[in-house]
Predicted model as a PDB file, atoms N, CA, C, CB and O in Angstrom, pLDDT in the B-factor column:
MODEL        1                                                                  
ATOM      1  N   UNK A   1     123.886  76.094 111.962  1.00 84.00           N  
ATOM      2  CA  UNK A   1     124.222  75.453 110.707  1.00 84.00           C  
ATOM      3  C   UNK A   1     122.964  74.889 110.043  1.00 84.00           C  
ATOM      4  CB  UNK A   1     125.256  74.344 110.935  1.00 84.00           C  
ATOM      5  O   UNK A   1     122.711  74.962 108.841  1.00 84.00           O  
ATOM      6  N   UNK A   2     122.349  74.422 110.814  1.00 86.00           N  
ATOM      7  CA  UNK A   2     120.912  73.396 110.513  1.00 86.00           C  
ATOM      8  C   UNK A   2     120.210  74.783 109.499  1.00 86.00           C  
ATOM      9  CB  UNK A   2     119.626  72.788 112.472  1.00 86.00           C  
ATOM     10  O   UNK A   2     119.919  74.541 108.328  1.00 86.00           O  
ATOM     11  N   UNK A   3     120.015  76.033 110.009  1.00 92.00           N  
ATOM     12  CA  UNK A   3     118.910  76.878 109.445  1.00 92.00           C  
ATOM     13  C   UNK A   3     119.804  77.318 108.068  1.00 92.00           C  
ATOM     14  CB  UNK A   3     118.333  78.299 110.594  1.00 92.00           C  
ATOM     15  O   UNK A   3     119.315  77.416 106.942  1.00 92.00           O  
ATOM     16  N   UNK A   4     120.840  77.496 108.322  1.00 95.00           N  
ATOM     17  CA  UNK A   4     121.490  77.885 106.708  1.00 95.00           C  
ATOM     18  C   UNK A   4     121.155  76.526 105.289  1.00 95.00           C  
ATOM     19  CB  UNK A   4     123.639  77.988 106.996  1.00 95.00           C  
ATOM     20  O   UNK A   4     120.878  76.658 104.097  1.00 95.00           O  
ATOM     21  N   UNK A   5     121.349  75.351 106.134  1.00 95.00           N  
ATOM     22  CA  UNK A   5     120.914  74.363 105.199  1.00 95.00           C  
ATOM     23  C   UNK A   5     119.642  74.298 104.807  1.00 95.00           C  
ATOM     24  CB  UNK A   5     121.164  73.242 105.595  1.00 95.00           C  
ATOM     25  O   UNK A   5     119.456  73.565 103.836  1.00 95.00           O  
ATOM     26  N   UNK A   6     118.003  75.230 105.588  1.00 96.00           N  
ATOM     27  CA  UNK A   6     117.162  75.273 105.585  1.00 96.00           C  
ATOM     28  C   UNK A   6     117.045  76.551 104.501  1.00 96.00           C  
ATOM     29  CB  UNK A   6     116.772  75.136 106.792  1.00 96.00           C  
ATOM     30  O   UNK A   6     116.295  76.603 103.526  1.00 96.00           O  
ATOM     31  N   UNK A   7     117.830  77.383 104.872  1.00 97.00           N  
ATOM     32  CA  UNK A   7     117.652  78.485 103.873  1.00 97.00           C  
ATOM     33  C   UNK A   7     117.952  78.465 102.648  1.00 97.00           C  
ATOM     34  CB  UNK A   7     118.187  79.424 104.158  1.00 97.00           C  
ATOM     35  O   UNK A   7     117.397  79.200 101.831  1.00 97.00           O  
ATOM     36  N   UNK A   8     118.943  77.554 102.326  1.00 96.00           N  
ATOM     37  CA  UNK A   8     119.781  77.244 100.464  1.00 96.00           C  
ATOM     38  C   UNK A   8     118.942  76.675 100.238  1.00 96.00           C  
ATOM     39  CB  UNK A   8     121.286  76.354  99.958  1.00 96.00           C  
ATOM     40  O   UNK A   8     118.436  76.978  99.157  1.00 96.00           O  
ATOM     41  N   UNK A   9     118.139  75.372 101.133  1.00 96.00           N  
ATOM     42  CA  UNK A   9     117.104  74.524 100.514  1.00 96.00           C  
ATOM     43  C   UNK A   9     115.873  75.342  99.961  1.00 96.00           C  
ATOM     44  CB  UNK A   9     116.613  73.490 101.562  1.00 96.00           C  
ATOM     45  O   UNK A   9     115.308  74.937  98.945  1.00 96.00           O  
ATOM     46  N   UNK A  10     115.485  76.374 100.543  1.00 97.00           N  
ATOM     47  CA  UNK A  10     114.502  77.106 100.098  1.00 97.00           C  
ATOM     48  C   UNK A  10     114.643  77.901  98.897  1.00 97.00           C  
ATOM     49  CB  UNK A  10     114.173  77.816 101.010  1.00 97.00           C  
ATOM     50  O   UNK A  10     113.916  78.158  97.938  1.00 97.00           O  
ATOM     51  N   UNK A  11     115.500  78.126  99.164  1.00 97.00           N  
ATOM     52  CA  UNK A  11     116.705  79.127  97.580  1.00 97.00           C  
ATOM     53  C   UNK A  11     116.077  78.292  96.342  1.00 97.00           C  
ATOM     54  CB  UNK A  11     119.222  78.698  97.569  1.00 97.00           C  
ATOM     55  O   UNK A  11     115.191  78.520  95.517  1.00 97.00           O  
ATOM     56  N   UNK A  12     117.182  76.946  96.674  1.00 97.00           N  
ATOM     57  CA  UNK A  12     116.883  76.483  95.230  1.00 97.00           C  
ATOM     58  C   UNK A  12     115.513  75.786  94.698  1.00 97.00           C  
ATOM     59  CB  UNK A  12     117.896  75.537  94.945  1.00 97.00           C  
ATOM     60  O   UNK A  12     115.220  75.661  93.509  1.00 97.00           O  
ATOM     61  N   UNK A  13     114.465  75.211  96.178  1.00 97.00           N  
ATOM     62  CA  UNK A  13     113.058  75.159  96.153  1.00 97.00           C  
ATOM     63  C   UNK A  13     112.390  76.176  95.283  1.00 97.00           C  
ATOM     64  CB  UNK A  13     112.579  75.284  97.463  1.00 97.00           C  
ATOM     65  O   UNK A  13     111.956  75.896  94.165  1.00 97.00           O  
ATOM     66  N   UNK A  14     112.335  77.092  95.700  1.00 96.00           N  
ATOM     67  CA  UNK A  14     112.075  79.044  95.373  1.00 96.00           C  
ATOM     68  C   UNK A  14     112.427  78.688  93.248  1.00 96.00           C  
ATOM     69  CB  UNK A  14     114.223  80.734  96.682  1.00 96.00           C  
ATOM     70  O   UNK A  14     111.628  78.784  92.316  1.00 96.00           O  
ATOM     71  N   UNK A  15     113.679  78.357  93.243  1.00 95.00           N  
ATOM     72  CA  UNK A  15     114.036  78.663  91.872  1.00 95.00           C  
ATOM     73  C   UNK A  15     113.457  77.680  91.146  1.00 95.00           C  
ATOM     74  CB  UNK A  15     115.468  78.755  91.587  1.00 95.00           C  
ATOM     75  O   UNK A  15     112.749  78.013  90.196  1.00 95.00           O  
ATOM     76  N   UNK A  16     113.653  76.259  91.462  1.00 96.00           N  
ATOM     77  CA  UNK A  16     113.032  75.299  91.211  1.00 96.00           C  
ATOM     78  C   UNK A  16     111.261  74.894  90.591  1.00 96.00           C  
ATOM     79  CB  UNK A  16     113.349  74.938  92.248  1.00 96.00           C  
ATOM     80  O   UNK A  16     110.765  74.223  89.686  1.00 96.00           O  
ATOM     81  N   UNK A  17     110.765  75.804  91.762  1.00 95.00           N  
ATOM     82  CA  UNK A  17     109.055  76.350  91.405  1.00 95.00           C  
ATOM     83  C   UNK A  17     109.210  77.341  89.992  1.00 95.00           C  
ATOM     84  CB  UNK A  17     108.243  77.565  93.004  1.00 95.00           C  
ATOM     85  O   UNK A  17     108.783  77.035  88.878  1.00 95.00           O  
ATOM     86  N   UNK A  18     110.070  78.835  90.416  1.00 95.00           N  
ATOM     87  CA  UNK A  18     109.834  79.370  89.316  1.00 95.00           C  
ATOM     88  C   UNK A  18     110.174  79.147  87.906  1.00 95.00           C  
ATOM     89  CB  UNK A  18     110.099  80.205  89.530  1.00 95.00           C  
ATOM     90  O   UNK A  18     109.834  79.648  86.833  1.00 95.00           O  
ATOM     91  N   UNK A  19     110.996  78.180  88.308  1.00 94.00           N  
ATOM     92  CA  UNK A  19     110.996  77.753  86.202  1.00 94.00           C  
ATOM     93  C   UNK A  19     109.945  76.552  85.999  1.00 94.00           C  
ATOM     94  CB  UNK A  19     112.988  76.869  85.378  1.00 94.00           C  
ATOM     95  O   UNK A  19     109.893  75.927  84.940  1.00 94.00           O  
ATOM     96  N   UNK A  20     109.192  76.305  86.991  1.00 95.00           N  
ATOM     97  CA  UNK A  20     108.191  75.364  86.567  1.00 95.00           C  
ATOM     98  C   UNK A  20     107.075  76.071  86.116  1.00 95.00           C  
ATOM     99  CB  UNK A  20     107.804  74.434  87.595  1.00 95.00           C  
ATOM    100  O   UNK A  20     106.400  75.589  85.206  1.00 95.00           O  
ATOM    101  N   UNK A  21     106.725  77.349  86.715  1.00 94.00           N  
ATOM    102  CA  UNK A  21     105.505  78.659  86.537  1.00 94.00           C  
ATOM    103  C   UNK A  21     105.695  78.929  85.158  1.00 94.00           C  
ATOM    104  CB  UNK A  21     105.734  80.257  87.517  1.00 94.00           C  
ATOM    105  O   UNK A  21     104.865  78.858  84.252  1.00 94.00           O  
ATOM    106  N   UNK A  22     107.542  79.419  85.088  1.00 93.00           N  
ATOM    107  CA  UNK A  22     107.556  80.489  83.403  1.00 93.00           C  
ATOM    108  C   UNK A  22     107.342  79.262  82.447  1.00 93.00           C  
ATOM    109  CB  UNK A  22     109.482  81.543  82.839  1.00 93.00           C  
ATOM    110  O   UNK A  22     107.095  79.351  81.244  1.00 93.00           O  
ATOM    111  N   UNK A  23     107.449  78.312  83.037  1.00 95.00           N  
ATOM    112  CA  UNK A  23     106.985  77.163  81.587  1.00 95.00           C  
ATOM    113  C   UNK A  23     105.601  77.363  80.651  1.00 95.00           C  
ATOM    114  CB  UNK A  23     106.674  75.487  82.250  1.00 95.00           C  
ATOM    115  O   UNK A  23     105.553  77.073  79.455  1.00 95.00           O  
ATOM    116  N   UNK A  24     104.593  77.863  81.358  1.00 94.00           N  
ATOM    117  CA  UNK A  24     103.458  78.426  81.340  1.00 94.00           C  
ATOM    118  C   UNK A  24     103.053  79.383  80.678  1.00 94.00           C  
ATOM    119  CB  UNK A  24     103.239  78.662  82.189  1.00 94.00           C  
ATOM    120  O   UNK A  24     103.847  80.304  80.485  1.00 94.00           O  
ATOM    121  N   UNK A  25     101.881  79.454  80.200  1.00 94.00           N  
ATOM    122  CA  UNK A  25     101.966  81.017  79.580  1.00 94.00           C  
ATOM    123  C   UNK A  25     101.584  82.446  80.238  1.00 94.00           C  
ATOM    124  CB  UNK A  25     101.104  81.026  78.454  1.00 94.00           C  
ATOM    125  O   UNK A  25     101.801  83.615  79.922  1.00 94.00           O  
ATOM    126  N   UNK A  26     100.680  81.575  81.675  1.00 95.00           N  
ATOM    127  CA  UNK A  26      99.964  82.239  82.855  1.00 95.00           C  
ATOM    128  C   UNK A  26     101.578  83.117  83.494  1.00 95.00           C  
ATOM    129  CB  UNK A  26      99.041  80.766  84.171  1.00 95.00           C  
ATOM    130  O   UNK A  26     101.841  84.311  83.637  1.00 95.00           O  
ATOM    131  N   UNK A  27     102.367  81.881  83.745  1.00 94.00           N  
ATOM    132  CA  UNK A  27     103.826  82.030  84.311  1.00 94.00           C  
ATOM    133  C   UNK A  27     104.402  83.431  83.717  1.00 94.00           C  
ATOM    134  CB  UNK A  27     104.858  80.662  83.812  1.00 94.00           C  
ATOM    135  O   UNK A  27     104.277  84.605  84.065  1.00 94.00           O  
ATOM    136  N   UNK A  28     105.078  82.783  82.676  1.00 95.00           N  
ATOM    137  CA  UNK A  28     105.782  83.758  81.642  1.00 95.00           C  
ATOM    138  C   UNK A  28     105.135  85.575  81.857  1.00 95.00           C  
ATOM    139  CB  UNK A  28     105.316  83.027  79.824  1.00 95.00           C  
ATOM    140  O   UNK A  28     105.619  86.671  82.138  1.00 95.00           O  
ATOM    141  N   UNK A  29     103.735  84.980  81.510  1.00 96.00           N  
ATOM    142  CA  UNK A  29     103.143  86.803  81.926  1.00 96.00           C  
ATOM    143  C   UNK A  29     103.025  87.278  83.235  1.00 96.00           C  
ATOM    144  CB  UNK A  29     101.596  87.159  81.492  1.00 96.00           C  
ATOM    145  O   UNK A  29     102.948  88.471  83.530  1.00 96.00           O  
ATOM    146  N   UNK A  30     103.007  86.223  84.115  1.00 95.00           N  
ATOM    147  CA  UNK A  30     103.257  86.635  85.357  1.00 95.00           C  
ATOM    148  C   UNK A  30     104.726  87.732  85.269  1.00 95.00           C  
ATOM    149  CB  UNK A  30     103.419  85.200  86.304  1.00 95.00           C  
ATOM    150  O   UNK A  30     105.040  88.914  85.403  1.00 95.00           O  
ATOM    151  N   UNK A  31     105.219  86.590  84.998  1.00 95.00           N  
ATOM    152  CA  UNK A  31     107.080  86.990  85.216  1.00 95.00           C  
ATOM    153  C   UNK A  31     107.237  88.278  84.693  1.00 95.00           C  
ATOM    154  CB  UNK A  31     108.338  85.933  84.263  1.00 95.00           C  
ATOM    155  O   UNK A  31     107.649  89.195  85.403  1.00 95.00           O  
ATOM    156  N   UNK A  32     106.887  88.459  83.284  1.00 96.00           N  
ATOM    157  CA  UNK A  32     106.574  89.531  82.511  1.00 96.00           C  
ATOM    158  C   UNK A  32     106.277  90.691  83.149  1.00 96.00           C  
ATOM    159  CB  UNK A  32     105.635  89.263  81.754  1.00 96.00           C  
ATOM    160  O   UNK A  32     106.852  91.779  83.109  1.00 96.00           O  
ATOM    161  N   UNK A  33     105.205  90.295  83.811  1.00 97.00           N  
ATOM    162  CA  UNK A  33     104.828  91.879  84.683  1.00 97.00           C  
ATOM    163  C   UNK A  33     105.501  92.397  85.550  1.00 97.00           C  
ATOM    164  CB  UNK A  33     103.714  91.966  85.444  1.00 97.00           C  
ATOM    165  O   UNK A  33     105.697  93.604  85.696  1.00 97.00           O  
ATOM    166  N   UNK A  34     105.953  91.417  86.271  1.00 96.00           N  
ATOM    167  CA  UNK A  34     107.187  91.609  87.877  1.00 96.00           C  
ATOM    168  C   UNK A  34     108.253  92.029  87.099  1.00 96.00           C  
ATOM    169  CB  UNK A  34     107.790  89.935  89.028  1.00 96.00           C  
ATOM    170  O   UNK A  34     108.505  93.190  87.418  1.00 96.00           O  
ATOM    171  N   UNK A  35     109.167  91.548  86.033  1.00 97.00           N  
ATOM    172  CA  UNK A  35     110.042  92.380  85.141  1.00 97.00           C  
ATOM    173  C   UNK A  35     109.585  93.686  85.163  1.00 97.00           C  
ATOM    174  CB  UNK A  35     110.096  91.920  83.736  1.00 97.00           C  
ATOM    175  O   UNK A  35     110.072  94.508  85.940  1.00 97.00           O  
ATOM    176  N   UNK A  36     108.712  93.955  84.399  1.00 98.00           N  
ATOM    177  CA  UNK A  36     108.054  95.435  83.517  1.00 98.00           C  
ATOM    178  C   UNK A  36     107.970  96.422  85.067  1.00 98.00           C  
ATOM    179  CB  UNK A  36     105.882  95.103  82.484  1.00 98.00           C  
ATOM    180  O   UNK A  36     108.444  97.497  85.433  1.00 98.00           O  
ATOM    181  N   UNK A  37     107.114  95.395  85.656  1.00 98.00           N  
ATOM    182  CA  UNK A  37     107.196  96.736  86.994  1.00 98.00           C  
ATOM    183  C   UNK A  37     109.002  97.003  87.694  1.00 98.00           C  
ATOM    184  CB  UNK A  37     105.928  95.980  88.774  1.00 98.00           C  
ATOM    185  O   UNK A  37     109.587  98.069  87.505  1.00 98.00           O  
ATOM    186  N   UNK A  38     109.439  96.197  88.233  1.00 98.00           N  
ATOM    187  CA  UNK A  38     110.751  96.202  88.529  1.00 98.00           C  
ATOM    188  C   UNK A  38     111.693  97.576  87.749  1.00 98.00           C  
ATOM    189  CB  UNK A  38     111.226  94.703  88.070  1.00 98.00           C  
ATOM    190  O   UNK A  38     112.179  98.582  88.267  1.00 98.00           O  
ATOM    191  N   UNK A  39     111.689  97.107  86.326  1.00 98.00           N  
ATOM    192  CA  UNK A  39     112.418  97.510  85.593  1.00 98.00           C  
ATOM    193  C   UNK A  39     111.720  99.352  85.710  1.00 98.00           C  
ATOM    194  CB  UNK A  39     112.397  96.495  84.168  1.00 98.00           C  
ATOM    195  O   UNK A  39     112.487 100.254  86.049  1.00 98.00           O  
ATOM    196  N   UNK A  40     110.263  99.636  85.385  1.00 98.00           N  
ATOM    197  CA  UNK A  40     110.135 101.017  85.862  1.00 98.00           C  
ATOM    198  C   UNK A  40     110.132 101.548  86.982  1.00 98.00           C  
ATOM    199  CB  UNK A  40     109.309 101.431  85.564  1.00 98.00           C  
ATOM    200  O   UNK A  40     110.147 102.764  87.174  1.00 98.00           O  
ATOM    201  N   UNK A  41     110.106 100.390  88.129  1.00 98.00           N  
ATOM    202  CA  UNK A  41     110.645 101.340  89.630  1.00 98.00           C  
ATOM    203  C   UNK A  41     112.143 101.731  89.750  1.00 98.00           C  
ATOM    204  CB  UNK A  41     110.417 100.395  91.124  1.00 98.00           C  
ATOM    205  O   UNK A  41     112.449 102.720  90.416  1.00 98.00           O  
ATOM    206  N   UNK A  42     113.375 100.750  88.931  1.00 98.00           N  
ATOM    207  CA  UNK A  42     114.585 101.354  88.829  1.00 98.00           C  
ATOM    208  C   UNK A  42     114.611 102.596  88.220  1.00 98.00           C  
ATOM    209  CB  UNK A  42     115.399 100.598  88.234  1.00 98.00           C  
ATOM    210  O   UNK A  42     115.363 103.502  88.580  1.00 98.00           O  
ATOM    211  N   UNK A  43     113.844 102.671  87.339  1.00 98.00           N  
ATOM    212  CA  UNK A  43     113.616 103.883  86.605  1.00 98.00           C  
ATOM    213  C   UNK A  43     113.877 104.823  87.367  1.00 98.00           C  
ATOM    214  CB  UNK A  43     112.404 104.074  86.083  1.00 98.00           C  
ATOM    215  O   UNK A  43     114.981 105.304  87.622  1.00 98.00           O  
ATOM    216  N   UNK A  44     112.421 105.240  87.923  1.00 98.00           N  
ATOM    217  CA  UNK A  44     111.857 105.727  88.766  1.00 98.00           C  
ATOM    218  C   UNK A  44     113.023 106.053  89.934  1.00 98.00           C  
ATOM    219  CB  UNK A  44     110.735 104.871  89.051  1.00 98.00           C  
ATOM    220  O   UNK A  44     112.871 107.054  90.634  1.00 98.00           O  
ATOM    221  N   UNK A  45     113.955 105.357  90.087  1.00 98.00           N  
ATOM    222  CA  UNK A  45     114.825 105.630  91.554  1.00 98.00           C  
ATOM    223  C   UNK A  45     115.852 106.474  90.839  1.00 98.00           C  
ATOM    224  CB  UNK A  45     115.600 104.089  92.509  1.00 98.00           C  
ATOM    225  O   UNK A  45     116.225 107.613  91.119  1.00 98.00           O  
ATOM    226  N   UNK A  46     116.322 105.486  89.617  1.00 98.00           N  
ATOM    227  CA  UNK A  46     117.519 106.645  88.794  1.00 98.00           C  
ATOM    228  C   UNK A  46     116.822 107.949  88.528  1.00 98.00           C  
ATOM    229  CB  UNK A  46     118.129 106.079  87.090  1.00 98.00           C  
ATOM    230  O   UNK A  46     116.997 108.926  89.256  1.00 98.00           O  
ATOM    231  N   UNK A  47     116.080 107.958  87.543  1.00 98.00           N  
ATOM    232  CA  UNK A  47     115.459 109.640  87.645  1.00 98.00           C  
ATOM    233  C   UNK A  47     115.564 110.607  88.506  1.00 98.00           C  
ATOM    234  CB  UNK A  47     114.263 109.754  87.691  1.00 98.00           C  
ATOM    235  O   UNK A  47     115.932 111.769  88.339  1.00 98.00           O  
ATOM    236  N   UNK A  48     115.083 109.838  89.804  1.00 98.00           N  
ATOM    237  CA  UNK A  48     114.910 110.637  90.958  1.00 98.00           C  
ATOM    238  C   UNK A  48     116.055 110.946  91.435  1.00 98.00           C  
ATOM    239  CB  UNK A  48     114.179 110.107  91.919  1.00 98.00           C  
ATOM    240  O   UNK A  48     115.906 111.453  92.547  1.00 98.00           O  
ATOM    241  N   UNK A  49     116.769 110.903  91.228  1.00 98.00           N  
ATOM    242  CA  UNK A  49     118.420 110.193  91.456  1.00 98.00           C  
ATOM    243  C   UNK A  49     119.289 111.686  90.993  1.00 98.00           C  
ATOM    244  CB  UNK A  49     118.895 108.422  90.039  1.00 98.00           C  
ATOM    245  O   UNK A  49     119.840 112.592  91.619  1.00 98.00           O  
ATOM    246  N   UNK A  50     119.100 111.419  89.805  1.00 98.00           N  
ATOM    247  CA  UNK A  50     119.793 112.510  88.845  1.00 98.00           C  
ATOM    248  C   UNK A  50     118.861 114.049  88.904  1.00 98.00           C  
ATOM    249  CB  UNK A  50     119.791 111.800  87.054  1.00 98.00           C  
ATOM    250  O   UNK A  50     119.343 115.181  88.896  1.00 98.00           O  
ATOM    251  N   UNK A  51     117.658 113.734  88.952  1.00 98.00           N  
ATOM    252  CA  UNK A  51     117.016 114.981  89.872  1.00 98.00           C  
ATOM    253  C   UNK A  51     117.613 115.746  91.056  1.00 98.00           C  
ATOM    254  CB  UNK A  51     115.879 114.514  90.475  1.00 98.00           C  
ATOM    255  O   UNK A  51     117.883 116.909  91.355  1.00 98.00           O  
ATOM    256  N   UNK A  52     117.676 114.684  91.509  1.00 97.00           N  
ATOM    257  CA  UNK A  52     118.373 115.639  93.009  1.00 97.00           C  
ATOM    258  C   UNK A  52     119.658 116.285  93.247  1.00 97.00           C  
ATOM    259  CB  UNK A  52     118.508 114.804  94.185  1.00 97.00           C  
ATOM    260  O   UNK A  52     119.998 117.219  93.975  1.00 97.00           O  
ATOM    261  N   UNK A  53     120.566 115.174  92.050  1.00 97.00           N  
ATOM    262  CA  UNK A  53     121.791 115.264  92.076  1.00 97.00           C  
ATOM    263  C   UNK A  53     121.984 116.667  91.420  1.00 97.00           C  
ATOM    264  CB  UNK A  53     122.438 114.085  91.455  1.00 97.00           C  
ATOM    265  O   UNK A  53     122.769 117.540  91.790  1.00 97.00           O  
ATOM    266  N   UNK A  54     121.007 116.716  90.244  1.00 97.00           N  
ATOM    267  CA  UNK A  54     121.344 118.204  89.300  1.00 97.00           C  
ATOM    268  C   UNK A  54     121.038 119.391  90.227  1.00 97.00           C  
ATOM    269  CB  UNK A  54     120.244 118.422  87.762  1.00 97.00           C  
ATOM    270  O   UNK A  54     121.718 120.414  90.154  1.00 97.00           O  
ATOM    271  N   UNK A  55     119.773 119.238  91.312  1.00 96.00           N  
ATOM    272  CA  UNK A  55     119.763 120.376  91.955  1.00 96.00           C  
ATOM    273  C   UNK A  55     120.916 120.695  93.096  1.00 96.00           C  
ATOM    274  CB  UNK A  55     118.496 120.411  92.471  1.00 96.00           C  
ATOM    275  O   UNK A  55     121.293 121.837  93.362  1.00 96.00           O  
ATOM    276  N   UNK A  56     121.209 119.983  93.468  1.00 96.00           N  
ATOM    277  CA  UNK A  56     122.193 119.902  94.607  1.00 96.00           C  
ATOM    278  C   UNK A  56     123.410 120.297  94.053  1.00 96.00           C  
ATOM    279  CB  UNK A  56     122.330 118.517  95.271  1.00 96.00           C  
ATOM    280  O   UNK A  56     124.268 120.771  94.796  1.00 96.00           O  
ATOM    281  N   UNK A  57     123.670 120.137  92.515  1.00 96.00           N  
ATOM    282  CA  UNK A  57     124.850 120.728  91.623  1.00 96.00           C  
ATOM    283  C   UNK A  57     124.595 122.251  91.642  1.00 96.00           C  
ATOM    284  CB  UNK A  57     124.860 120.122  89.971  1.00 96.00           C  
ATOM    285  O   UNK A  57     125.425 123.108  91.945  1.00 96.00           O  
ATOM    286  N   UNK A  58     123.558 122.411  91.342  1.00 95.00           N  
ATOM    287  CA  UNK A  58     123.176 123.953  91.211  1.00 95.00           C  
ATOM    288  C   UNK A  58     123.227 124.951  92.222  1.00 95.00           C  
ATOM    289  CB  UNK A  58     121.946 124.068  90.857  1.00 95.00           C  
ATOM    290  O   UNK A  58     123.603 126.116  92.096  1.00 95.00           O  
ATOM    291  N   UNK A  59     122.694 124.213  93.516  1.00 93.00           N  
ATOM    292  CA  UNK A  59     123.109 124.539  95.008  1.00 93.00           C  
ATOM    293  C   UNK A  59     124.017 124.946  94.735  1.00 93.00           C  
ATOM    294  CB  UNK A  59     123.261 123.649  96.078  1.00 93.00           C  
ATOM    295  O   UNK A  59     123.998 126.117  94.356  1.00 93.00           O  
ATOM    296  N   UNK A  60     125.035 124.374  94.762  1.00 94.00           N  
ATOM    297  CA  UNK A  60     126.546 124.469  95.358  1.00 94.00           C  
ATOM    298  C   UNK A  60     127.176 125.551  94.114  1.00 94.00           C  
ATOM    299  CB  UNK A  60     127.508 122.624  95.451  1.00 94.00           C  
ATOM    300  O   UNK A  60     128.073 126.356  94.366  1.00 94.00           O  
ATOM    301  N   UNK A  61     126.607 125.427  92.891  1.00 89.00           N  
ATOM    302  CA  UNK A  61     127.004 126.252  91.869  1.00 89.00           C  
ATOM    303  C   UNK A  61     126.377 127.454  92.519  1.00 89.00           C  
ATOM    304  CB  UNK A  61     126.540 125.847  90.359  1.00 89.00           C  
ATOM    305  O   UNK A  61     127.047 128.457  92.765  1.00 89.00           O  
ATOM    306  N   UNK A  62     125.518 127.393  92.706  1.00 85.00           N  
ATOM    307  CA  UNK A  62     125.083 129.140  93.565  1.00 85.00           C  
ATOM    308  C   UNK A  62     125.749 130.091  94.498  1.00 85.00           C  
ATOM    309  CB  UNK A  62     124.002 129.050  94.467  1.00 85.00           C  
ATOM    310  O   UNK A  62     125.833 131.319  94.517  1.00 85.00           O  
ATOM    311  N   UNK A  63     126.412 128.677  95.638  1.00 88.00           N  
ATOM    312  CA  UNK A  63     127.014 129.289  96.667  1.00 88.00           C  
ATOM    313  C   UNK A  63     128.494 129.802  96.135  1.00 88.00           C  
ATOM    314  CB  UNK A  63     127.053 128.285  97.888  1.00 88.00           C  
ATOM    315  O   UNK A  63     129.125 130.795  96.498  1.00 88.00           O  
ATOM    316  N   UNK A  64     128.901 128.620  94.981  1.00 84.00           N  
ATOM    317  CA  UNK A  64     130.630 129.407  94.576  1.00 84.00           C  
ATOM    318  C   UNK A  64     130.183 130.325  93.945  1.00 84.00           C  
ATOM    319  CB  UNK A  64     131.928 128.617  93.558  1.00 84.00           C  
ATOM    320  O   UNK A  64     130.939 131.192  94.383  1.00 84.00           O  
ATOM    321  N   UNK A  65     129.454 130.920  93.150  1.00 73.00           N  
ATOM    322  CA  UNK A  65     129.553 132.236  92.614  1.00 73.00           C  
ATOM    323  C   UNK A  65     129.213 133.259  93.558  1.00 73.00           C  
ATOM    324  CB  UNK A  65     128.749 132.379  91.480  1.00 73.00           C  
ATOM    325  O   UNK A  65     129.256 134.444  93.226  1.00 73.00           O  
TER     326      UNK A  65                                                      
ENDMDL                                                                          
END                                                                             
């Protein structure tokens, strides 16, 4: 029980810091970048995603004909 109360405390510690950073302008562009990258590695996974999925459609479209 003790370490779960250790872990929420860190949670909201954790959140607590980061809205003190984005207050900042250093912050904000920090944040900015970890967004921007984030947001093109989802990219990057969906793409890859629907890549595979279309070939693996085509597969199987090969074998029924």
């Amino acid at each position: 029980m003790k370490s779960i109360l250790w872990f929420g405390a860190g949670i909201v510690a954790g959140f607590v810091v980061a809205h003190q950073v984005n207050k900042t302008s250093q912050g904000r562009e920090f944040f900015s970048s970890v967004d921007a990258k984030a947001k093109a590695f989802g990219r990057a996974v969906a793409d890859g995603y629907h890549e595979r999925e279309a070939e693996l459609k085509s597969a199987v479209d090969d074998l029924v004909d």
